[in-house]
N, C-alpha and C positions, 0 to 999 in steps of 0.2 A: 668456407674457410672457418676456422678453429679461433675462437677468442685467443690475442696474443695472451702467454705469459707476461710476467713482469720477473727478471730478475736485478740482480744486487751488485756492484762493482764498486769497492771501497780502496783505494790503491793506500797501500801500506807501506810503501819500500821507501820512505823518504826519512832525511837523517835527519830533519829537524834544526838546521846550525842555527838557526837566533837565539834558538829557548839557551844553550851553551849551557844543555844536562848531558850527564854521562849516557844516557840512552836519547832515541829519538823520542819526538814529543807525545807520538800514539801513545808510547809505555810506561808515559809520568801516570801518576796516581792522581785520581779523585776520589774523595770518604775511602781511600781503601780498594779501588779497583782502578786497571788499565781505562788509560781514555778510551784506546782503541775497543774495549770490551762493553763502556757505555755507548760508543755511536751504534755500534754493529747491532746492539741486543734493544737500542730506542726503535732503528731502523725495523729489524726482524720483528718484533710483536705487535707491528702497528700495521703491517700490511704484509698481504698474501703472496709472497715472493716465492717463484717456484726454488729458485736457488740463489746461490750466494758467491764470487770467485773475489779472493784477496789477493792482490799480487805483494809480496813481498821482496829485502832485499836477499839476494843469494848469504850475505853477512846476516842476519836477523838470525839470533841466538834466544829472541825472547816471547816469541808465540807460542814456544810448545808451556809455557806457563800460564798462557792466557787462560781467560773461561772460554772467550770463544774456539779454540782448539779442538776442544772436548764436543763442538755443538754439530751433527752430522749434515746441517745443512748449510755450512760452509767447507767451498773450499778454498785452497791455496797454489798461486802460482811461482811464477819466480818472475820478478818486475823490472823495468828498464831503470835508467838514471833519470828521467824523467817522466813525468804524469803523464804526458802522450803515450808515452811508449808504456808504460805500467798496466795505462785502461789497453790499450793494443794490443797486450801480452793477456789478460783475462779474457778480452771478446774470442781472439785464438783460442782459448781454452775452453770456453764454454761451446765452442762454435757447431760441435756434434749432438749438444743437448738442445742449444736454442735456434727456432726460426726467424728468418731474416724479419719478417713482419712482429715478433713480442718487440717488448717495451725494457728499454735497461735504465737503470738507473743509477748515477754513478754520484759518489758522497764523499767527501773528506772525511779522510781517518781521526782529523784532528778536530773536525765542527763535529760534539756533543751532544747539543744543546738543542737541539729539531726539535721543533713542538708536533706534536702528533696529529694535531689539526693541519699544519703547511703541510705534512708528506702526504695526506690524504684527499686535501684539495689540489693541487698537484697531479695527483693522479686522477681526479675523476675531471678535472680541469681539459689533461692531453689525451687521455685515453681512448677518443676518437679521431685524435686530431693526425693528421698526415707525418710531420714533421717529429713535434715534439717542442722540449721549451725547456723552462728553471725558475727556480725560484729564484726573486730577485726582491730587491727592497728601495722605495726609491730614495735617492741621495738626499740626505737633511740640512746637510752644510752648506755653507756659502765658500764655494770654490776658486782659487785664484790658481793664475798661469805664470809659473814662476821664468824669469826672462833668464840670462847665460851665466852671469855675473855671481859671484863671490863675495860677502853671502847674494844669494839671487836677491834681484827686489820684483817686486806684482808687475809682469807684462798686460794683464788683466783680469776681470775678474770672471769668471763662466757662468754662464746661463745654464744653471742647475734643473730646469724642471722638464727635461726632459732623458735626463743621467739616470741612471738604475746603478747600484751594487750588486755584482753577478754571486748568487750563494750557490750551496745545492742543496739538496739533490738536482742533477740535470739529467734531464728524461727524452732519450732519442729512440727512435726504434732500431734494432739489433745491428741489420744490415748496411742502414744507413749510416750510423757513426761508424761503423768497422769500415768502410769505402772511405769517409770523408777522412778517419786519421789516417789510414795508411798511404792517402793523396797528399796531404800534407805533409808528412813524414817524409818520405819521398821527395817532397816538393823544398823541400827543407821551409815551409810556412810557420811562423810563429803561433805555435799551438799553446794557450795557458788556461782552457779549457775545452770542452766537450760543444761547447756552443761556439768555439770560435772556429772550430775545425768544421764544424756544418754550416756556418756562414761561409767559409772559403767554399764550399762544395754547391754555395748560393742557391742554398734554404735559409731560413730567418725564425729563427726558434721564436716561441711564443715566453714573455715574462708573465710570471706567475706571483703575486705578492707577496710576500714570506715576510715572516716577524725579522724588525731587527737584531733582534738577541740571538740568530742563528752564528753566532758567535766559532770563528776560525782560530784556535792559538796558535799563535804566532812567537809571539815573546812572552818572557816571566812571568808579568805584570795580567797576561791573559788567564793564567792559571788558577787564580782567585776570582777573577769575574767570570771563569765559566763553572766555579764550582758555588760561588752566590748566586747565577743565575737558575743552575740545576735545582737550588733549596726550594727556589720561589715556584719554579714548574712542577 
């Protein structure tokens, strides 16, 4: 058997409604470029990725602007209304190129901020491993359980040290997350990532420790601390 590849799945088709920008959030600017153009181009030069698939919205009128457009080792598909269905519509598309046995790995359009050391520990971390895994960061805070009530008041307080924050990259093998969403999706299973559709298919991905600062924008207020964060790295 053939050492797996490793390819790239960055789902792009999301509108973004928190940040409440005239474009979705991939397309705000940092110093001067597309978010979506610093995750793609952190991810691309830090590890040997045979290929690349973006799923997009059928409405996205603003890729063909991007830098990554121009780059020939991405490509582009057209993406569901949600992230299951987005990665669902890439692994389809790559499905003639890649073998059930490589390695995918799938990234938020809107987390920038990867340090180059987690995507590379990560990978030599699963890269024998069966399954697969993510990087994750464990929980810092002191967590409470909010009860019914208006405002809620503490039904309790949670025993944090065993909680992880799910980040990514999340790293499955080809075949196996392409089984496990489209058992879900089907199943109508609450899918809000790649690791939770392979827990339904009862494999147990492996966490992987990734820096805090692998920072998601989300809201406005995200947009300054992932472009202070970017100065520092």
């Amino acid at each position: 058997m053939t050492n797996p590849e490793l390819w790239l799945i960055v789902p792009a088709a999301g509108i973004g409604q928190r940040m409440k920008a005239e474009c979705p959030k991939q397309y705000l600017t940092i110093s001067g470029r597309f978010i979506l153009d610093i995750t793609l181009s952190r991810l691309l030069h830090n590890a040997p990725f045979k290929g690349c698939m973006v799923p997009l919205s059928a409405q996205d009128h603003w890729w063909a602007d991007s830098e990554s457009a121009k780059d020939d080792r991405i490509q582009t598909c057209t993406g569901g209304t949600e992230r299951a269905g987005s990665v669902l519509s890439a692994l389809h598309a790559l499905n003639e190129q890649a073998d059930d046995n490589d390695w995918v790995l799938v990234h938020d359009a809107a987390r920038p901020c990867l340090d180059a050391h987690d995507l590379s520990n990560l990978i030599d971390t699963l890269f024998e491993h069966p399954v697969g895994g993510l990087l994750a960061a464990p929980v810092a805070d002191t967590l409470k359980l909010a009860g019914e009530g208006v405002p809620p008041e503490v039904e309790k307080t949670v025993d944090r040290r065993r909680l992880w924050r799910a980040l990514t990259p999340q790293m499955f093998r080809f075949g196996a997350l392409r089984a496990a969403l489209e058992f879900c999706l089907e199943n109508g299973d609450a899918v809000t990532d790649e690791s939770s559709a392979v827990e339904f298919s009862g494999n147990m991905p492996v966490l992987v420790e990734g820096r805090a600062d692998n920072l998601k924008i989300t809201v406005p207020s995200d947009l300054a601390l992932a472009e202070f964060i970017l100065s520092r790295q």
